[in-house]
N, C-alpha and C positions, 0 to 999 in steps of 0.2 A: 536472594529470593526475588523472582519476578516478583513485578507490580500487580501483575493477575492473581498468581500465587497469596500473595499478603491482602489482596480484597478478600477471595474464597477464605482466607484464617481469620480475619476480621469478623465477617460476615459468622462465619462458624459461630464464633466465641459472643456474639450479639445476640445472636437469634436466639437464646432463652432468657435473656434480658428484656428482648424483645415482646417474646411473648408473655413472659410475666407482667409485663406494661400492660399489653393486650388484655387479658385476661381481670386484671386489676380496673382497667378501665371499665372490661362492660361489666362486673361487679357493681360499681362503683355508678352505672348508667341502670344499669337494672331494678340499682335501693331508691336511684331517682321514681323512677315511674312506678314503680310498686307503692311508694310514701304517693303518689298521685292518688292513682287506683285505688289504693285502700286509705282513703284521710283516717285520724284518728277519731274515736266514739266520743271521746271525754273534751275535757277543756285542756286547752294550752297555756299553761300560768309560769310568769316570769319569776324565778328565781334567783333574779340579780343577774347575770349574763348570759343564760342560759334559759331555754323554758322546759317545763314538765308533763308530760302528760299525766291528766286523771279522771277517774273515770268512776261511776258512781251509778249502784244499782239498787234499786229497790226501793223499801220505806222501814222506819222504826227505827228508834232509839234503844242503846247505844251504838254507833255508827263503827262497824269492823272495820278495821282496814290489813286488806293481807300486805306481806314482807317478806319475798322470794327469797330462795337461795341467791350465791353466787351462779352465773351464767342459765338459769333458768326465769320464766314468767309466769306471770297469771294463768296463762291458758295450764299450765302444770297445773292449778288449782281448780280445772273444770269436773272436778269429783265431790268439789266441796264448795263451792262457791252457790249451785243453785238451792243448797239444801241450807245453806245461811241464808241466802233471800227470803227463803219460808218464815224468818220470825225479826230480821233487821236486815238497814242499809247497809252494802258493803260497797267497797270503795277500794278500787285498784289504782297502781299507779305504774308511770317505766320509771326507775333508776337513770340518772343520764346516761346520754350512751344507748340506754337500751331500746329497742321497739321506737317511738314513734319521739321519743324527747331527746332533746341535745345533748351532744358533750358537754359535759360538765369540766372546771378546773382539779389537774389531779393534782397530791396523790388523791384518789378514791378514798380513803379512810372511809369506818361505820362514823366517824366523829363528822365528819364530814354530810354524808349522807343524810346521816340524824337531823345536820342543824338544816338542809335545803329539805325535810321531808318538812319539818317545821312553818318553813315559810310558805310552802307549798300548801300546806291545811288552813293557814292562817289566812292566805291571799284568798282561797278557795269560799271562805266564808262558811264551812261544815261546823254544823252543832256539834259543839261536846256536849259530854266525853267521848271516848275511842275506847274499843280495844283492840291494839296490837296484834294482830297473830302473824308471827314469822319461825322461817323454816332456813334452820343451818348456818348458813353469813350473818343472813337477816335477823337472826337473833342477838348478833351483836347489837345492829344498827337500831332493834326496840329497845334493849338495856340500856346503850345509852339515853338515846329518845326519852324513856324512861327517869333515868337519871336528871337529865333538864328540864324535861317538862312534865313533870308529872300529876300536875294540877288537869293537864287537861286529859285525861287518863282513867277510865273505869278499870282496866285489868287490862293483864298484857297475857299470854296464851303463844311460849315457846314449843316450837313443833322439831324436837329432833336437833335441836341449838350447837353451832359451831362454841366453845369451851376454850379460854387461853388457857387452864391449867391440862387440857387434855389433846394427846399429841395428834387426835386427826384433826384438831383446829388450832394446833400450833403453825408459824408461816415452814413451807417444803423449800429448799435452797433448790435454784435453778441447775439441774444437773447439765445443761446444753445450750449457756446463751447464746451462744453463735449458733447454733439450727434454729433458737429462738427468732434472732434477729432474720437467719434465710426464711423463716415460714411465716414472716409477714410478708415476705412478697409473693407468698403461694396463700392466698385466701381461700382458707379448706373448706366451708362452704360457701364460694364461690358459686358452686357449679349449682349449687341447690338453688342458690338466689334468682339465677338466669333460669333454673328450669321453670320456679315457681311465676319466673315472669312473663316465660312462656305458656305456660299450660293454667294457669290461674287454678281455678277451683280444681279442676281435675289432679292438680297438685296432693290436696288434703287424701289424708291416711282415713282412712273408713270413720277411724271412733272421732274424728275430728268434722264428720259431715254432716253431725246432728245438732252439731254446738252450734249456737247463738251467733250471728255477723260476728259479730265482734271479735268473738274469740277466735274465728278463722280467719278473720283481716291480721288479727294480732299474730296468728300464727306466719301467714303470709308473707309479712314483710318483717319477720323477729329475725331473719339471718344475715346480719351484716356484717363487715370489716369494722364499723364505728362499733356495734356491740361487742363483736369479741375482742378488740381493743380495751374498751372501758372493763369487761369482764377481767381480762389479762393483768389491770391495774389493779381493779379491786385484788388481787392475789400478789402482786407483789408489793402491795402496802400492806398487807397482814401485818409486817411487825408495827406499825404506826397505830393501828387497828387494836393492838394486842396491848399495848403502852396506856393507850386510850380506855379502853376497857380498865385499867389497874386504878383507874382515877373516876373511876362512874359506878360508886354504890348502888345499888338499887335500892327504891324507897322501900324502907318497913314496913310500911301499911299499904303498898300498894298491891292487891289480890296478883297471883302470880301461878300458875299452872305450867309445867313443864311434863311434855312427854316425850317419854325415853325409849327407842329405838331398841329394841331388844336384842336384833340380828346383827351389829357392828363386830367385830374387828378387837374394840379398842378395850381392852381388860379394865380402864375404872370408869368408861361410860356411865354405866349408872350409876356407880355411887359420885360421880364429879355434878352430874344433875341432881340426885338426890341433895347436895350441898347448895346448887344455884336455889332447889326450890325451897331449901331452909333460910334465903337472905331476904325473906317476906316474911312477916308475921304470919299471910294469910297467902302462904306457899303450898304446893302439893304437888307431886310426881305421880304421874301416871305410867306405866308401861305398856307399850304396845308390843305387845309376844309375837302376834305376828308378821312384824315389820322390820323391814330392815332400813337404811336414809330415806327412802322415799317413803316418808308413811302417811302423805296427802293422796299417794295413788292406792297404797298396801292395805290402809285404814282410815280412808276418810272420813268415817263417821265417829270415830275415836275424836277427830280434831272438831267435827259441827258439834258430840255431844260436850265436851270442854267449853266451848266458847258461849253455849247457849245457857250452860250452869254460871260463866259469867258473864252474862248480861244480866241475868235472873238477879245478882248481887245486887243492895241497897250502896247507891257512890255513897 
């Protein structure tokens, strides 16, 4: 083979190496200047190597704090969040990894999570109590929470809760880690990152042009390589996650409200929450009929009238 010949085969065989580099790179230039453009709303508190974004709205006591699924945020919670400012403080945060706060050390575990949201409240300086409300992952990561600190805790208010005895919250085995491993070097929202870094507001989807700064900065810069990474972890620690969960009771006397997804899939869904919301003294399940996992978008008011019945609670 000529020497011309074996450049042109070279060349060939580069050039989506290449471009993947490329593509990778202005991703990776795009989370810069958008993390410019849009600084974050809250405070940046150090959680040992790492810091965390938090963000805190409103007035009244007991002070909410929501606890997202896996791979979603707060702005998922703009159905429900302005209608809890009407009677308390609520108080959001990112997960590391996520939106505007660092990598954190993995794995991801909720055990894990649990013990930096911890430090996070503590540094923060927020009056107790809290209550918890999380939705699907994040309801691991308030059981535990729950489980360690539960002094500092009015009532916890799981929404639609990921379950280790029920198989859609049991961990999924990777059917493809080798397309796994090739579809990091292809960052699937990528393209979204560059556009929104070009086009700024005109970016936002209509029901997103009436929300608050905040929630469209949050939106704006939520599509990263570093978040779908950290998100990717949280799901292959499930089993760490699941182990953790087998060793974190919930307190007895701690008020406990679970509600249950009606639309699922998973044939002992509700009776697997009906069992979580019997491990409180002062447990109770709720069902949402017409919702199916998303039932912060389905039935938001189902999750503000829950959480407003426990704040009402005497700690």
């Amino acid at each position: 083979m000529s020497r011309k010949r074996l450049s042109l085969v070279v060349l060939l065989v580069a050039a989506p190496f290449l471009l993947l580099a490329a593509v990778r790179g202005s991703a990776a230039l795009a989370s810069s200047v958008l993390e410019k453009r849009y600084p974050p709303p809250g405070q940046m508190i150090s959680v040992g190597d790492h810091k965390l974004q938090l963000y805190c709205m409103g007035h009244g006591s007991p002070t909410i704090l929501i606890e997202p699924g896996m791979g979603t945020d707060w702005v998922a919670w703009r159905l429900v969040i302005p209608q809890l400012l009407e009677f308390n403080k609520v108080c959001v945060y990112d997960r590391a990894g996520y939106g505007w706060s660092e990598p954190g050390p993995w794995p991801r575990t909720a055990g894990r999570i649990a013990g930096e949201l911890h430090v996070l409240l503590s540094k923060a300086g927020l009056e107790e109590p809290y209550i918890l409300v999380a939705h699907s992952f994040g309801g691991y990561i308030a059981r535990i929470y729950a489980s360690q600190y539960r002094q500092s805790l009015q009532g916890v208010v799981l929404v639609d809760p990921s379950h280790e005895d029920d198989s859609a919250g049991a961990p999924a085995p990777d059917p493809a880690p080798r397309s796994y491993r090739l579809s990091e070097l292809i960052p699937p929202l990528g393209i979204q990152r560059l556009r929104r870094l070009y086009e700024g507001d005109k970016a936002l989807s209509p029901q997103l042009r009436n929300l608050p700064r905040s929630f469209q900065n949050r939106y704006l810069i939520g599509s990263s390589l570093v978040q779908l990474r950290s998100e990717r972890n949280e799901f292959d620690s499930l089993s760490g996650t699941i182990a953790q969960m087998r060793l974190a009771p919930f307190p007895r006397d701690l008020p406990l409200t679970v509600i249950t997804a009606a639309q699922v899939p998973s044939p002992r869904h509700e009776e697997i929450h009906a069992k979580l919301a019997r491990s409180s003294l002062f447990g109770r399940q709720i069902l949402a009929k017409n919702s199916g996992h998303m039932i912060p978008f389905n039935q938001p008011g189902l999750i503000v009238e829950a959480v407003r019945e426990m704040a009402r609670l005497p700690r």
